[in-house]
N, C-alpha and C positions, 0 to 999 in steps of 0.2 A: 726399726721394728722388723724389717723384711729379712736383716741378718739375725737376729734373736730366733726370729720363726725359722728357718732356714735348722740355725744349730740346735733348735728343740727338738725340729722334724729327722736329725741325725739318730738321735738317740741314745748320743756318747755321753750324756751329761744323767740321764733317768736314774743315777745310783747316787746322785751327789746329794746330798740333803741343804747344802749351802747356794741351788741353784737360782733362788729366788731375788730377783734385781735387776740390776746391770749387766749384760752378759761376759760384758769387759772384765768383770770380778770372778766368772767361771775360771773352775782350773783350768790347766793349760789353756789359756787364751791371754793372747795379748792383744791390745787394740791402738791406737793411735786417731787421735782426731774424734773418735767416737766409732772407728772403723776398726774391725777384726782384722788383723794383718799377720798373726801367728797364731798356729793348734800346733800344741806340742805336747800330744796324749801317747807318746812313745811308753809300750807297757803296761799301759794302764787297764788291760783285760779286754778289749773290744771284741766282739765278737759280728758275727752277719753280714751283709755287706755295706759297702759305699754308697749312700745313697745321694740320688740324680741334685738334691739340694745344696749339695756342695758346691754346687757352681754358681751359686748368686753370690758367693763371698767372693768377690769381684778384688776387693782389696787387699787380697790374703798374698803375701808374700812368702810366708813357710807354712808348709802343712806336713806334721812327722806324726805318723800313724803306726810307726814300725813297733814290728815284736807286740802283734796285739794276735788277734782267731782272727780277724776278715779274711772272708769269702768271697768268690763268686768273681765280676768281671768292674772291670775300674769304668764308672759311667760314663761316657760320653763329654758332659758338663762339665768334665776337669777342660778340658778345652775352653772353658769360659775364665778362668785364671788366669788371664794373660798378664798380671801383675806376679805371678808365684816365681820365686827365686829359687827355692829348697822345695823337693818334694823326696820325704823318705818313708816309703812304705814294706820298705823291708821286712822280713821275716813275718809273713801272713800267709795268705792263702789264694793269692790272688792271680788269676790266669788269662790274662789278658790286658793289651794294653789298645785304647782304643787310636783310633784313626786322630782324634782331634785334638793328639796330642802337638802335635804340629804346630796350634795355635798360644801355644804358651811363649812365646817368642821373648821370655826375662828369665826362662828356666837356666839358673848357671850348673842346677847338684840334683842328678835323677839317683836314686835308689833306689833297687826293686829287688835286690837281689834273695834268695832265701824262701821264691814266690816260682811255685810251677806253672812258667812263660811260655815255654817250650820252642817259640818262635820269637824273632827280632825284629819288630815293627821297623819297616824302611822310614816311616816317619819320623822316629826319631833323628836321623840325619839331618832334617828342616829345623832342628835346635840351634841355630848358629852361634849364641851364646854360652854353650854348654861344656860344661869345663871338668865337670864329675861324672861318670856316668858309671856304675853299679850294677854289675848283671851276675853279680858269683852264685853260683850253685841254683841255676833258673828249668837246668833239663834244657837248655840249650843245645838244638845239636847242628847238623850241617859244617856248610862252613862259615869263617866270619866274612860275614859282609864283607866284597873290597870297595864300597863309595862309605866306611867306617871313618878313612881320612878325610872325611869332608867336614866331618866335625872341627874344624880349625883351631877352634879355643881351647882343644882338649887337653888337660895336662893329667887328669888323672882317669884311667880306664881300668876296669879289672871285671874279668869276662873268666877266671879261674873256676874250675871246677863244674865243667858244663864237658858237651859230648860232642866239642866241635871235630871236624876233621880236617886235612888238608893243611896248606901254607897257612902263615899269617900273612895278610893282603900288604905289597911293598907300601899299599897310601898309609 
């Protein structure tokens, strides 16, 4: 019940006419056990912002939001996904990444890219598991982080199209 309320309280679902039941039967959702463990509303018109409820879906292992209108700043509460594997919120509108993102420590695939960031949270280096990381066309500027090689597991990075300056860091 606390995740039905939670994905009511989003608001991604208010256009669906089929929302009535199980929330496991909503589009894009897939659940497992009885738990929501994928949102996969990539497209699907979203508009406004992220809201702080997102973070009771404790069991959510992908959340793709990408290519929707969201606004404004990523809550806090994403920090309470510490099961999310995938998170792509690409192409929105979104300008900020918060401090706790730190706490997702199963994040393998960040994408943000297509989102005016404009700065690179240090946080994200405390990803150890983090193998994707997505930053193209953010207004990115400076230069790139050199603790960038701390990411170990990294095999795919793509930071194109941003306003860095200076070397690429030897890590």
């Amino acid at each position: 019940m606390a995740e039905e309320k939670a994905l009511r309280e989003t608001g991604w679902w208010s256009n669906y006419k089929k929302r009535v039941g199980n929330h496991c039967m909503w589009p894009g959702i897939r659940c497992n056990a009885g738990s929501v463990v994928d949102i996969d509303l990539g497209g699907h018109g979203l508009n406004g912002g992220i809201t702080p409820q997102i973070g009771a879906l404790s069991k959510l292992k992908l959340l793709n939001l990408s290519s929707n209108s969201l606004t404004g700043e990523l809550p806090s509460s994403l920090g309470n996904l510490t099961q999310l594997a995938v998170l792509d919120l690409s192409y929105n509108h979104l300008h900020s990444i918060p401090l706790e993102i730190q706490n997702m420590e199963n994040l393998v695939s960040l994408n943000l890219s297509g989102n005016p960031i404009f700065f690179m949270s240090s946080e994200i280096f405390n990803l150890k598991k983090l193998m994707t990381l997505h930053l193209r066309n953010c207004r990115l500027s400076g230069t790139i982080p050199p603790n960038i090689g701390e990411l170990e597991s990294m095999v795919d990075l793509d930071l194109s199209n941003n306003w860095f300056i200076g070397p690429i860091p030897s890590s």
